[in-house]
PDB file of N, CA, C and O in Angstrom:
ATOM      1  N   UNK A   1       0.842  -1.185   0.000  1.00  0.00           N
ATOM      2  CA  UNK A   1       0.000   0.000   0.000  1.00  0.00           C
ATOM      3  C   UNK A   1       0.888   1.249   0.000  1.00  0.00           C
ATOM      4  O   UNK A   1       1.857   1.449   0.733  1.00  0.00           O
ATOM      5  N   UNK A   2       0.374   2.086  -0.985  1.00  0.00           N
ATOM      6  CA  UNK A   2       0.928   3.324  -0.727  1.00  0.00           C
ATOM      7  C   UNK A   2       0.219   4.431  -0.407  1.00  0.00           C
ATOM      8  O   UNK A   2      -0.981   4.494  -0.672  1.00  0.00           O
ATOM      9  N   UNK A   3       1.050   5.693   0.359  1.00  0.00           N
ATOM     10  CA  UNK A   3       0.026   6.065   0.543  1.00  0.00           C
ATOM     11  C   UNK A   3      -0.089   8.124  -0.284  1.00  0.00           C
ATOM     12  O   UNK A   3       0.746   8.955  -0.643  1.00  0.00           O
ATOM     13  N   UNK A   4      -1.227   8.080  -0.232  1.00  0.00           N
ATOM     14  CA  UNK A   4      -1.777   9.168  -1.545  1.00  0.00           C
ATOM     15  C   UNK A   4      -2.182  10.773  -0.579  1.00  0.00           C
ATOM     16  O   UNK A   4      -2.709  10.756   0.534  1.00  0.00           O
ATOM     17  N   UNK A   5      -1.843  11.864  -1.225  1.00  0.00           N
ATOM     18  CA  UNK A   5      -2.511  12.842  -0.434  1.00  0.00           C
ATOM     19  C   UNK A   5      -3.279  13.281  -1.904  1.00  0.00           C
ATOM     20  O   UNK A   5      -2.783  13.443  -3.019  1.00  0.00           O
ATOM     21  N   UNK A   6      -4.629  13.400  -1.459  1.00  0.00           N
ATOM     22  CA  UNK A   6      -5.946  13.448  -2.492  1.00  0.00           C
ATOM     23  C   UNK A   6      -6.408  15.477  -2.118  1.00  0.00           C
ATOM     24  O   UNK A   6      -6.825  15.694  -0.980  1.00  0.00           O
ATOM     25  N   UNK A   7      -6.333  16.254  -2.726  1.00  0.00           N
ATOM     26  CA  UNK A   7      -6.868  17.552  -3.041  1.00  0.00           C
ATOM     27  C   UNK A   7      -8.207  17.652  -3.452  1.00  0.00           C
ATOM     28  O   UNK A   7      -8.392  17.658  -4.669  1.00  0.00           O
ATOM     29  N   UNK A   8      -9.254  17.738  -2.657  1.00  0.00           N
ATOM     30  CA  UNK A   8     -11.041  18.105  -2.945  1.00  0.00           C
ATOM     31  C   UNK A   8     -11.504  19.298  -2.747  1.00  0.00           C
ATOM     32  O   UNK A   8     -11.431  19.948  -1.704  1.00  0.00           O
ATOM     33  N   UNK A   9     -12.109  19.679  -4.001  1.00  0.00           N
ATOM     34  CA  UNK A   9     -12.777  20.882  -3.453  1.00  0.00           C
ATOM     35  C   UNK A   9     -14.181  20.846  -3.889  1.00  0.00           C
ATOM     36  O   UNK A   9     -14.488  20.452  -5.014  1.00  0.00           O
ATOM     37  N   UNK A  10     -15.224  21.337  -2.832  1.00  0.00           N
ATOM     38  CA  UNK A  10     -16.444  21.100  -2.577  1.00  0.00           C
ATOM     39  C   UNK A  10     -17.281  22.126  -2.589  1.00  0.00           C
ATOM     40  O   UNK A  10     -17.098  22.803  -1.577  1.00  0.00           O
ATOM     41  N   UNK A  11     -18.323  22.658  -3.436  1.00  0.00           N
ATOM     42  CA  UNK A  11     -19.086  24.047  -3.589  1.00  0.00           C
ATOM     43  C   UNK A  11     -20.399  23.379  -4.464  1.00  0.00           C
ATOM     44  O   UNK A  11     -20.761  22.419  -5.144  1.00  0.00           O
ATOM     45  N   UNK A  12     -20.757  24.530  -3.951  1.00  0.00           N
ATOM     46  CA  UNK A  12     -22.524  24.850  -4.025  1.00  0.00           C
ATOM     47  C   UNK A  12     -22.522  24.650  -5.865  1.00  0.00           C
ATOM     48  O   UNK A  12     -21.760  25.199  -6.661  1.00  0.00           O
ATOM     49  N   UNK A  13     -23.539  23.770  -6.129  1.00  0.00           N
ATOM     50  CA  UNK A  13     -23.990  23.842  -7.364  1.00  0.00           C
ATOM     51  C   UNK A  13     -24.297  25.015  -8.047  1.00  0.00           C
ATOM     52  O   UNK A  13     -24.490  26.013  -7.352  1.00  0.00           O
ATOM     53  N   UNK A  14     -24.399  25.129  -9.449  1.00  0.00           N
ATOM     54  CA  UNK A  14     -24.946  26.179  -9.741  1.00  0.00           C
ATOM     55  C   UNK A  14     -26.340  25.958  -9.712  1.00  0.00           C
ATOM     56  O   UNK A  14     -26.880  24.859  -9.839  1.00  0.00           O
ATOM     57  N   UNK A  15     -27.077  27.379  -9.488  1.00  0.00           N
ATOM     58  CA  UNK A  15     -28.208  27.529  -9.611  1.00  0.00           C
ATOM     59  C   UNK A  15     -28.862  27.169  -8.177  1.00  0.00           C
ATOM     60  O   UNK A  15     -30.091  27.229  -8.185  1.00  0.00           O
ATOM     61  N   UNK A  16     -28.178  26.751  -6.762  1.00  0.00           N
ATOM     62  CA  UNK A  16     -28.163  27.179  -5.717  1.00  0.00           C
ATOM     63  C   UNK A  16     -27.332  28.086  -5.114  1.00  0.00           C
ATOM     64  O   UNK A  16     -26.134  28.357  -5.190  1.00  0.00           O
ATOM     65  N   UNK A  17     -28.653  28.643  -4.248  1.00  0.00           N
ATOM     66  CA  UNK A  17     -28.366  29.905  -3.507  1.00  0.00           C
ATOM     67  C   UNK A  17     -27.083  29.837  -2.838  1.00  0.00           C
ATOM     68  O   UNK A  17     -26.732  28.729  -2.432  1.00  0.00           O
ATOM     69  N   UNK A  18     -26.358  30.788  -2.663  1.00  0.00           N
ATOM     70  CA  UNK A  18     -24.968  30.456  -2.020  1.00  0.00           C
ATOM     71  C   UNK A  18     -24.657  32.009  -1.343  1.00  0.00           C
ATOM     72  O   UNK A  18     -23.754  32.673  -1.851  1.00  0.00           O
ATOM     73  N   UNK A  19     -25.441  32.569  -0.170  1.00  0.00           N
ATOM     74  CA  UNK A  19     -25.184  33.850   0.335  1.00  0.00           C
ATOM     75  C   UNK A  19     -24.098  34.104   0.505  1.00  0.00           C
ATOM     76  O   UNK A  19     -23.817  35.276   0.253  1.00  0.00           O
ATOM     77  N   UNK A  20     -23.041  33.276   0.956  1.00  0.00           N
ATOM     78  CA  UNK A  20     -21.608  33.428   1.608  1.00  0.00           C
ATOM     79  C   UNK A  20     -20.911  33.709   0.306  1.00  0.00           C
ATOM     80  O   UNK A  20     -19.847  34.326   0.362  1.00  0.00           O
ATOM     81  N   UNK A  21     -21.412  33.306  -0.931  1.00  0.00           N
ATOM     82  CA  UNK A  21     -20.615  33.898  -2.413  1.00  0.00           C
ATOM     83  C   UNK A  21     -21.137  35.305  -2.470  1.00  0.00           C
ATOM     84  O   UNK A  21     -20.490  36.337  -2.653  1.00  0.00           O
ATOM     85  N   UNK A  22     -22.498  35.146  -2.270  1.00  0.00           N
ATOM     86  CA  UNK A  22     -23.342  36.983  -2.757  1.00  0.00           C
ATOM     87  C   UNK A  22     -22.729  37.989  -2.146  1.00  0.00           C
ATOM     88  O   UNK A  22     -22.469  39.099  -2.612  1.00  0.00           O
ATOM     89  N   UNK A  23     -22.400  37.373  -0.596  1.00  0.00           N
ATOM     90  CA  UNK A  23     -21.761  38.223   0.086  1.00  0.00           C
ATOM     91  C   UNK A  23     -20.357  38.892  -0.146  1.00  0.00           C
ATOM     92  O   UNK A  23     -20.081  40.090  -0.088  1.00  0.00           O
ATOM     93  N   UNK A  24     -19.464  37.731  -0.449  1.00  0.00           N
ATOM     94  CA  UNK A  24     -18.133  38.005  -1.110  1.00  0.00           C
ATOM     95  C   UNK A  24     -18.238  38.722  -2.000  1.00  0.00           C
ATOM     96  O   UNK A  24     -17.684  39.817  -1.903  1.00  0.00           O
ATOM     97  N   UNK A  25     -18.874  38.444  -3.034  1.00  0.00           N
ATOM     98  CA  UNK A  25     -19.086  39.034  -4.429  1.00  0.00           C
ATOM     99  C   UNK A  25     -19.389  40.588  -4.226  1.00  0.00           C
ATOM    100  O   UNK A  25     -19.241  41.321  -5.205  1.00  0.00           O
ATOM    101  N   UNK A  26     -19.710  41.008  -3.286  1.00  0.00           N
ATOM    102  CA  UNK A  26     -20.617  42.481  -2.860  1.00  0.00           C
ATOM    103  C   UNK A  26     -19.787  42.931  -2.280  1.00  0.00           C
ATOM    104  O   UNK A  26     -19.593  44.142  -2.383  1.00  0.00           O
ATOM    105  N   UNK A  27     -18.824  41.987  -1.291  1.00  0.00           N
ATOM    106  CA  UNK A  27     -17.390  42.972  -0.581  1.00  0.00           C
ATOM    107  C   UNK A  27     -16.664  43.334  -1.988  1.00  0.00           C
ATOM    108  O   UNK A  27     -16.856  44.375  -2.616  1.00  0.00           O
ATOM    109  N   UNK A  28     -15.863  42.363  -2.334  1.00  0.00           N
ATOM    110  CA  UNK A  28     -15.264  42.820  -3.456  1.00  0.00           C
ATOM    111  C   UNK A  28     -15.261  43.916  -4.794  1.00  0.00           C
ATOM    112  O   UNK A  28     -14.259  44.442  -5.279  1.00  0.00           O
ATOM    113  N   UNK A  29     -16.696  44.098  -5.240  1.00  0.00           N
ATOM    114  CA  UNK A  29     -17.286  44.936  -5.938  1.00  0.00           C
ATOM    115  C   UNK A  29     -16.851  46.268  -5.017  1.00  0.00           C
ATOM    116  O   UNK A  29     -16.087  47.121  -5.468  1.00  0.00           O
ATOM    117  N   UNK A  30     -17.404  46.340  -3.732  1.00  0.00           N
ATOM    118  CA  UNK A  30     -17.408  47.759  -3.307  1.00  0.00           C
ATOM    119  C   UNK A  30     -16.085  48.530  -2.817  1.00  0.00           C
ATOM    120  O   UNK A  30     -15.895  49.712  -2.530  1.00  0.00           O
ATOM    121  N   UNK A  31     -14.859  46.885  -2.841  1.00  0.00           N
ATOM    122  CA  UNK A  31     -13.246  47.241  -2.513  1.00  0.00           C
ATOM    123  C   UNK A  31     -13.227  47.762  -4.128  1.00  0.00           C
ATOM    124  O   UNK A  31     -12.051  47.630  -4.469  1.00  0.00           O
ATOM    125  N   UNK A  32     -13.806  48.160  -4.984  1.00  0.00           N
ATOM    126  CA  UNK A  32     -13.241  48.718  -6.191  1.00  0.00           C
ATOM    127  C   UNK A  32     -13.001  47.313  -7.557  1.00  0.00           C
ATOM    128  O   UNK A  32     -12.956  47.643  -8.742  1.00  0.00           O
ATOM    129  N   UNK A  33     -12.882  45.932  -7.163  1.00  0.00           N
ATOM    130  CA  UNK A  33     -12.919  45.051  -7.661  1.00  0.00           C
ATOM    131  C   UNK A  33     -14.280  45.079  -8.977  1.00  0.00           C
ATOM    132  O   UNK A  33     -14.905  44.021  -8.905  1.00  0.00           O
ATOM    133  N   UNK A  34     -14.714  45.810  -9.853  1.00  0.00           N
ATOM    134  CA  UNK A  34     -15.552  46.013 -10.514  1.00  0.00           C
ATOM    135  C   UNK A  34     -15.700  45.028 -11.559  1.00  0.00           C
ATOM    136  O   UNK A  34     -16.678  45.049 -12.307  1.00  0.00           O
ATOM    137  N   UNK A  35     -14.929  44.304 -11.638  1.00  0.00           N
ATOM    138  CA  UNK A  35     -14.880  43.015 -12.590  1.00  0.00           C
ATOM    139  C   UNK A  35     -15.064  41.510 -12.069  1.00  0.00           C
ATOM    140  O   UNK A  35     -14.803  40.583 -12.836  1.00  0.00           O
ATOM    141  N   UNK A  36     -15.486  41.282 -10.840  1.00  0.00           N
ATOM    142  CA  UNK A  36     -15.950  40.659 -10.080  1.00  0.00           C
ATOM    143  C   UNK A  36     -17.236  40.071 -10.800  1.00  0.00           C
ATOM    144  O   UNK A  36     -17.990  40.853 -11.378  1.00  0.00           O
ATOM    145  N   UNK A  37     -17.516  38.650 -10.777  1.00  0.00           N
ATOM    146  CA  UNK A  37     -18.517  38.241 -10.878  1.00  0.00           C
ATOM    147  C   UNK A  37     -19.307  37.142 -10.060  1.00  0.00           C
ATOM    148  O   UNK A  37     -19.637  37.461  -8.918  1.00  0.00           O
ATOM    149  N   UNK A  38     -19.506  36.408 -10.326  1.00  0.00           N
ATOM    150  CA  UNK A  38     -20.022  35.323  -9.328  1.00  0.00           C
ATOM    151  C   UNK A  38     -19.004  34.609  -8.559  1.00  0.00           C
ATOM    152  O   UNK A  38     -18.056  34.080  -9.140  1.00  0.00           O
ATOM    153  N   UNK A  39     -19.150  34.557  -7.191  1.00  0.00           N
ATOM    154  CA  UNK A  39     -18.485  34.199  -6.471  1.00  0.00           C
ATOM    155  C   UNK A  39     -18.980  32.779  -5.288  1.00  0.00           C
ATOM    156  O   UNK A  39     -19.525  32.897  -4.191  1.00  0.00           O
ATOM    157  N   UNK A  40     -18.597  31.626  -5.928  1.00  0.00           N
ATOM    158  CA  UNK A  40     -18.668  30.615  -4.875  1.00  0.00           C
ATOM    159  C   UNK A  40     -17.956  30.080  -3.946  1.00  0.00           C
ATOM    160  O   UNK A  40     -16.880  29.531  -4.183  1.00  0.00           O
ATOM    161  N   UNK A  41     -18.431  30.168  -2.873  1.00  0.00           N
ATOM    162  CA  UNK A  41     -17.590  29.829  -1.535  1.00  0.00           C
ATOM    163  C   UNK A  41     -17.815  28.286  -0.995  1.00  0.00           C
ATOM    164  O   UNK A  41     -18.942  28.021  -0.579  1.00  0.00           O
ATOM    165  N   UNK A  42     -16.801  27.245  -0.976  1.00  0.00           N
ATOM    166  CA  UNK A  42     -16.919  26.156  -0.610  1.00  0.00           C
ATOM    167  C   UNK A  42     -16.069  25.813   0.321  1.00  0.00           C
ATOM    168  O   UNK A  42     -15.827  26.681   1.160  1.00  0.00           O
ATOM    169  N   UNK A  43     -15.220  24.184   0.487  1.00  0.00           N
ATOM    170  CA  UNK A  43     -14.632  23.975   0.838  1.00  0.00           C
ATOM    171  C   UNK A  43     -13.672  22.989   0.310  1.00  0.00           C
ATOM    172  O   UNK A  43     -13.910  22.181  -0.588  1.00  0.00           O
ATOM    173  N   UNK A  44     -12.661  23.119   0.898  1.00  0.00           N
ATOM    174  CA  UNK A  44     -11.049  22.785   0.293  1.00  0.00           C
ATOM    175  C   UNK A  44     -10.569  21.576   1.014  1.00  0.00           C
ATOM    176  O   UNK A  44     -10.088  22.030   2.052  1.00  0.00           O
ATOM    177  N   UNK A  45     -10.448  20.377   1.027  1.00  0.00           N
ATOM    178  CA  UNK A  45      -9.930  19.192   1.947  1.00  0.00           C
ATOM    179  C   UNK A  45      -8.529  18.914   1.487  1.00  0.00           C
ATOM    180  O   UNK A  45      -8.022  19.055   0.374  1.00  0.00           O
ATOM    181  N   UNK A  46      -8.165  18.601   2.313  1.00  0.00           N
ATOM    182  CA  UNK A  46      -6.598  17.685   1.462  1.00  0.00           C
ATOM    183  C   UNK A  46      -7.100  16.455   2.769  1.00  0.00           C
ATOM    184  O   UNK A  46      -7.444  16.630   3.938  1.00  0.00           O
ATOM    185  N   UNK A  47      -6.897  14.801   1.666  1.00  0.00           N
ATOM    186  CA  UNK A  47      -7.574  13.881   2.519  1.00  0.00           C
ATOM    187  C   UNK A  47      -6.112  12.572   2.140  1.00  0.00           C
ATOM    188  O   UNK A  47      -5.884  12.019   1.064  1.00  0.00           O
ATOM    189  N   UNK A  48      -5.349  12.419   3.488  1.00  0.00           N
ATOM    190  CA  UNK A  48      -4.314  11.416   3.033  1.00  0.00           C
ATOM    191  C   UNK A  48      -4.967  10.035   3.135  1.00  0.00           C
ATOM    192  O   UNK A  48      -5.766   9.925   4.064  1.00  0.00           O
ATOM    193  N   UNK A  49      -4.813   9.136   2.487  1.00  0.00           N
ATOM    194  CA  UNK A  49      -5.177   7.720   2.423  1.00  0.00           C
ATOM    195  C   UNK A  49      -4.655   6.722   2.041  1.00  0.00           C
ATOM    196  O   UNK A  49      -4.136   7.083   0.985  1.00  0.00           O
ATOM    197  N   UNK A  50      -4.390   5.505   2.202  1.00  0.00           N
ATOM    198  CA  UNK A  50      -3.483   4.384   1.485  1.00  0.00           C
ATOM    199  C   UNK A  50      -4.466   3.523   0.728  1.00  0.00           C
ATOM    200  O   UNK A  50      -5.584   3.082   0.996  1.00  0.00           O
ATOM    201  N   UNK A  51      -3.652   3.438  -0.317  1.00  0.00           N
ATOM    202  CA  UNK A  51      -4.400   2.606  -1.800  1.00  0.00           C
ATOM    203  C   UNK A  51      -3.512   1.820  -2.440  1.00  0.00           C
ATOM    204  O   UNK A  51      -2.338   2.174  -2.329  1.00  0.00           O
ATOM    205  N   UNK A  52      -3.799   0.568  -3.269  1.00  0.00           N
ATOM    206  CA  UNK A  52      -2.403   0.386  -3.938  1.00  0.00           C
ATOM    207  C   UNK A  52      -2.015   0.877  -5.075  1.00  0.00           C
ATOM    208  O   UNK A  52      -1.152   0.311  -5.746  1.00  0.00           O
ATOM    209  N   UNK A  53      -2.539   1.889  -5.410  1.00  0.00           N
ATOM    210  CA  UNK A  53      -2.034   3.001  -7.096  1.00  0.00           C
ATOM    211  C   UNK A  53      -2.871   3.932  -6.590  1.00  0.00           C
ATOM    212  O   UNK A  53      -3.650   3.872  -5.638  1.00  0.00           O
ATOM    213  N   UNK A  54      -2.561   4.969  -7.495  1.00  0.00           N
ATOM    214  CA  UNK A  54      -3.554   6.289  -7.505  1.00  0.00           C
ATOM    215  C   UNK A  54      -4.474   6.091  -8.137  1.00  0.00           C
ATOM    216  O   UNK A  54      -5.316   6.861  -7.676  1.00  0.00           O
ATOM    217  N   UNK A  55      -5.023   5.407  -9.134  1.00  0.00           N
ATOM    218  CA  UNK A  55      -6.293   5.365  -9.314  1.00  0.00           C
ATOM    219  C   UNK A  55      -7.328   4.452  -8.552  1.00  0.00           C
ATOM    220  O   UNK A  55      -8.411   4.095  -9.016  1.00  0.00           O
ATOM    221  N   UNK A  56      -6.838   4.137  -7.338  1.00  0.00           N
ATOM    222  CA  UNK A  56      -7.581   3.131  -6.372  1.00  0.00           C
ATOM    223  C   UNK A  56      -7.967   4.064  -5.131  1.00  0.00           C
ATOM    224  O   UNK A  56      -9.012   3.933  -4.493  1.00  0.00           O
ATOM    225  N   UNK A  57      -6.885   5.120  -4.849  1.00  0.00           N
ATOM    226  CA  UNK A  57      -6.678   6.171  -4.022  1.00  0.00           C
ATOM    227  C   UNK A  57      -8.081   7.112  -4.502  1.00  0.00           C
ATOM    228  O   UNK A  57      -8.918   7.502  -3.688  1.00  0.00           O
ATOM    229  N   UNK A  58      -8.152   7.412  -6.143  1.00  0.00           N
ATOM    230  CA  UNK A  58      -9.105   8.492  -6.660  1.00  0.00           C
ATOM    231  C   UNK A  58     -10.600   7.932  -6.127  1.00  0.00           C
ATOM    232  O   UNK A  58     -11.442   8.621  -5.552  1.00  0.00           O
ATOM    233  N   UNK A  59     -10.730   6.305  -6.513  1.00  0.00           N
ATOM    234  CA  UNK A  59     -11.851   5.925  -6.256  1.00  0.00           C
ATOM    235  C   UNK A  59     -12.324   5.816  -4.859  1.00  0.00           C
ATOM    236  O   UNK A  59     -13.524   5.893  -4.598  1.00  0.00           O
ATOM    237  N   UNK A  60     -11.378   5.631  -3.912  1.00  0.00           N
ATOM    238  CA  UNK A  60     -11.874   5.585  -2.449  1.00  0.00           C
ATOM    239  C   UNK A  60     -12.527   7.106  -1.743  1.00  0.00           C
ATOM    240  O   UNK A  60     -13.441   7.349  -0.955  1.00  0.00           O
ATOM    241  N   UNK A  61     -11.201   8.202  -2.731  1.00  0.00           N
ATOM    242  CA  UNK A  61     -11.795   9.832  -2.361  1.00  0.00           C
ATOM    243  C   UNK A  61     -13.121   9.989  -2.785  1.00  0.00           C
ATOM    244  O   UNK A  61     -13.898  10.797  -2.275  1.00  0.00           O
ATOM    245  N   UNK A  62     -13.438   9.113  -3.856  1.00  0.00           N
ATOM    246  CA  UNK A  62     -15.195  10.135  -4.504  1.00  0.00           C
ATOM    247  C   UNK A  62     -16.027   8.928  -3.550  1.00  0.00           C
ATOM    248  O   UNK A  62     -17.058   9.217  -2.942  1.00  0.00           O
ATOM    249  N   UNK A  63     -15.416   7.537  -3.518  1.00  0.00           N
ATOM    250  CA  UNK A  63     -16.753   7.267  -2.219  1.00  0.00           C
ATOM    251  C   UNK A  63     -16.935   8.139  -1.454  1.00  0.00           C
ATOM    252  O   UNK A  63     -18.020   8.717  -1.391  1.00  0.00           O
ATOM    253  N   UNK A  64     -15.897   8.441  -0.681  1.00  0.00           N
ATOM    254  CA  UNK A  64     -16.143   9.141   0.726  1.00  0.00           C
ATOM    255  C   UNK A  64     -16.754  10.722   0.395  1.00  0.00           C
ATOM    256  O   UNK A  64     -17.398  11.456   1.145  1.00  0.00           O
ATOM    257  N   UNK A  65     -16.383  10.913  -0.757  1.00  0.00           N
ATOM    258  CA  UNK A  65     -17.339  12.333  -1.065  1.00  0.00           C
ATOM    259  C   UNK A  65     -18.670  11.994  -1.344  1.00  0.00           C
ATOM    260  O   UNK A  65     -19.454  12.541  -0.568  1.00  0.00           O
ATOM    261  N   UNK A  66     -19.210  11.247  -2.222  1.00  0.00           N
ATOM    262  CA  UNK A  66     -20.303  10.335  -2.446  1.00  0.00           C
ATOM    263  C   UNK A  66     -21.152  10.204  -1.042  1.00  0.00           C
ATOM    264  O   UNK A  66     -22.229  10.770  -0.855  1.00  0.00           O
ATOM    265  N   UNK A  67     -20.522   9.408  -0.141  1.00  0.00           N
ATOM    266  CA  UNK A  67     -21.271   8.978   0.591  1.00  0.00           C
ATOM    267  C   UNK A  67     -21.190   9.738   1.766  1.00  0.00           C
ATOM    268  O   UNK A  67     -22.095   9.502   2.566  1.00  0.00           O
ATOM    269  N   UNK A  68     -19.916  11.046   2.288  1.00  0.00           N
ATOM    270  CA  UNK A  68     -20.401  11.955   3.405  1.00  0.00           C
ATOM    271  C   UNK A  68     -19.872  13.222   2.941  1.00  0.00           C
ATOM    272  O   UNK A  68     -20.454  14.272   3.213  1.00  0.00           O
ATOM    273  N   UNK A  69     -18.883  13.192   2.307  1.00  0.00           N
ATOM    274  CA  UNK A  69     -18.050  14.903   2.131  1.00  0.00           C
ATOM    275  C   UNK A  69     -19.052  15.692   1.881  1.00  0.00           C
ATOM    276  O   UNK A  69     -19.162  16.647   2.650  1.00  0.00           O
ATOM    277  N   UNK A  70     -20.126  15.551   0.710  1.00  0.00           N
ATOM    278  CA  UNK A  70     -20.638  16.245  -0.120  1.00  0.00           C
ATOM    279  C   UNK A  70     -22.044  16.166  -0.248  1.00  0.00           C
ATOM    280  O   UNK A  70     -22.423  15.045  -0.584  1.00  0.00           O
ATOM    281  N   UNK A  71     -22.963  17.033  -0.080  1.00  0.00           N
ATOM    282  CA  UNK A  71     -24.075  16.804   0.251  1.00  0.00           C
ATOM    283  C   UNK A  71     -24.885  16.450  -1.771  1.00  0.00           C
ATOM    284  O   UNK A  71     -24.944  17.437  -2.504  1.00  0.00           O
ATOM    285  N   UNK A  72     -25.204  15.555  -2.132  1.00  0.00           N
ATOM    286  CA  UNK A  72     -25.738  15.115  -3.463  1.00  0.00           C
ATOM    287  C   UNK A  72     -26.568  16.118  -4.240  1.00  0.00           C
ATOM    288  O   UNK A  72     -26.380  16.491  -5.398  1.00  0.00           O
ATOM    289  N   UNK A  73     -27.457  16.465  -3.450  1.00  0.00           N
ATOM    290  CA  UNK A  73     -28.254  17.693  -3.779  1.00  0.00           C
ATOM    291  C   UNK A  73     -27.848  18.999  -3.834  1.00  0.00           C
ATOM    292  O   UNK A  73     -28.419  19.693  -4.676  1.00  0.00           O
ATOM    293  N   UNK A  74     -27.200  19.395  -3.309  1.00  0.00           N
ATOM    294  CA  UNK A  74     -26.738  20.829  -3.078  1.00  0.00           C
ATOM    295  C   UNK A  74     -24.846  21.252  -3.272  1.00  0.00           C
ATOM    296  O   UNK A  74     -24.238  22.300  -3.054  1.00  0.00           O
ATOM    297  N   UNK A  75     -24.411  19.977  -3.739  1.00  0.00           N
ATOM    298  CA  UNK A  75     -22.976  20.298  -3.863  1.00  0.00           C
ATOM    299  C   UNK A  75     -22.160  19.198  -4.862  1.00  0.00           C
ATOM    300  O   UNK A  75     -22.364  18.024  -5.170  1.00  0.00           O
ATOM    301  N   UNK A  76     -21.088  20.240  -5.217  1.00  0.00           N
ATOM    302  CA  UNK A  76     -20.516  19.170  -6.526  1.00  0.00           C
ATOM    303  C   UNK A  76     -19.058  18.962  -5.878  1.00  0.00           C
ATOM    304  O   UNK A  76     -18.818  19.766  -4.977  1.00  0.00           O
ATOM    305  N   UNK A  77     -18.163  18.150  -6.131  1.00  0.00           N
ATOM    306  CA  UNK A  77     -16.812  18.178  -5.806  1.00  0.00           C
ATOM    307  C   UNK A  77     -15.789  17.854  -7.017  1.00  0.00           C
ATOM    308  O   UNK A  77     -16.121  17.019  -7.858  1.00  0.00           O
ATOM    309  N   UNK A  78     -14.955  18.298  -7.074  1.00  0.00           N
ATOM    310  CA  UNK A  78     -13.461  17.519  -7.748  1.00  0.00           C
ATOM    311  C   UNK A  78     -12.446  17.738  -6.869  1.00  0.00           C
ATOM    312  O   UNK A  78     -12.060  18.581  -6.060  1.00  0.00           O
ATOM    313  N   UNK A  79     -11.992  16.091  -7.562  1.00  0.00           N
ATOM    314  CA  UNK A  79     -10.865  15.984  -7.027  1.00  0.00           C
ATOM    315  C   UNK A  79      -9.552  16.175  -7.815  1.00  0.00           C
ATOM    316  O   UNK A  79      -8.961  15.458  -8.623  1.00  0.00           O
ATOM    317  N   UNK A  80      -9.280  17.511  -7.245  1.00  0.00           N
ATOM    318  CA  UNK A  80      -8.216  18.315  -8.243  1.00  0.00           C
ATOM    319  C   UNK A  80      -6.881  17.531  -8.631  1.00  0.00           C
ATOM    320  O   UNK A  80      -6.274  17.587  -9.701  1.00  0.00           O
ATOM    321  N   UNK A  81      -6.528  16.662  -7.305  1.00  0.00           N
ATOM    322  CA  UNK A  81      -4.841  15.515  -7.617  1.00  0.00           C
ATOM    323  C   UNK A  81      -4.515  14.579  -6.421  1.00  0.00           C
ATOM    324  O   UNK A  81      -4.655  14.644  -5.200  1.00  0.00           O
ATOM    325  N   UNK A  82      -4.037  13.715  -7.276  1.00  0.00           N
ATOM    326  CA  UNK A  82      -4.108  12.291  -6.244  1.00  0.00           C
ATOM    327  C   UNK A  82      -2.275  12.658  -6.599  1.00  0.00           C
ATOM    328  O   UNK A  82      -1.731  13.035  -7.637  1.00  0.00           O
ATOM    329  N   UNK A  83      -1.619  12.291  -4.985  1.00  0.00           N
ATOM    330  CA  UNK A  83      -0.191  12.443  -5.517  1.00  0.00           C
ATOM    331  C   UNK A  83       0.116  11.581  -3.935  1.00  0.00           C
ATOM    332  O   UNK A  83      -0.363  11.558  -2.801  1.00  0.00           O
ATOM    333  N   UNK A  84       1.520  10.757  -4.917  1.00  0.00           N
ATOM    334  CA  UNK A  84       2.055  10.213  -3.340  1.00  0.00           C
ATOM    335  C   UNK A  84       2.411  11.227  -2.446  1.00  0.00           C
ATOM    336  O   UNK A  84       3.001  12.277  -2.702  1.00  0.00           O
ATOM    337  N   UNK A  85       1.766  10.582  -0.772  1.00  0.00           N
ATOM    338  CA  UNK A  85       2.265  11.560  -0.064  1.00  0.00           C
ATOM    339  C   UNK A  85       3.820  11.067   0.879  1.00  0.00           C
ATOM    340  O   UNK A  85       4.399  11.890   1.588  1.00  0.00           O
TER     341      UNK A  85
END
């Protein structure tokens, strides 16, 4: 087994409400940022795990997003890189 550090990041679908982006999006605009547009606010994991390859490592990260990281309805994830850790 080796073992993998896996990079997830987890945010609001489109076309759900996401105040904590509206909000950002509205600071920024009024710091002068006028080119600002939609802004989604999620969350960022780094998740270490042992697998025997990285593509065994990728599949164990989207269970565990699948089945608790990520809520199905209301949130999407990628997993940006599987790399030995």
């Amino acid at each position: 087994m080796t073992r993998f550090r896996c990079a997830v990041h987890i945010v609001p679908r489109r076309g759900i409400l996401d105040p904590q982006g509206k909000a950002v999006a509205g600071a920024l605009q009024s710091l002068g940022f006028a080119g600002t547009g939609e802004v989604r606010v999620g969350r960022f994991l780094v998740i270490d795990t042992e697998a025997a390859d990285a593509e065994a490592a990728r599949r164990d990260v989207t269970a565990m997003c699948e089945r608790l990281l990520a809520n199905p309805v209301t949130e999407d994830f990628d997993i940006a890189a599987v790399e030995p850790a």
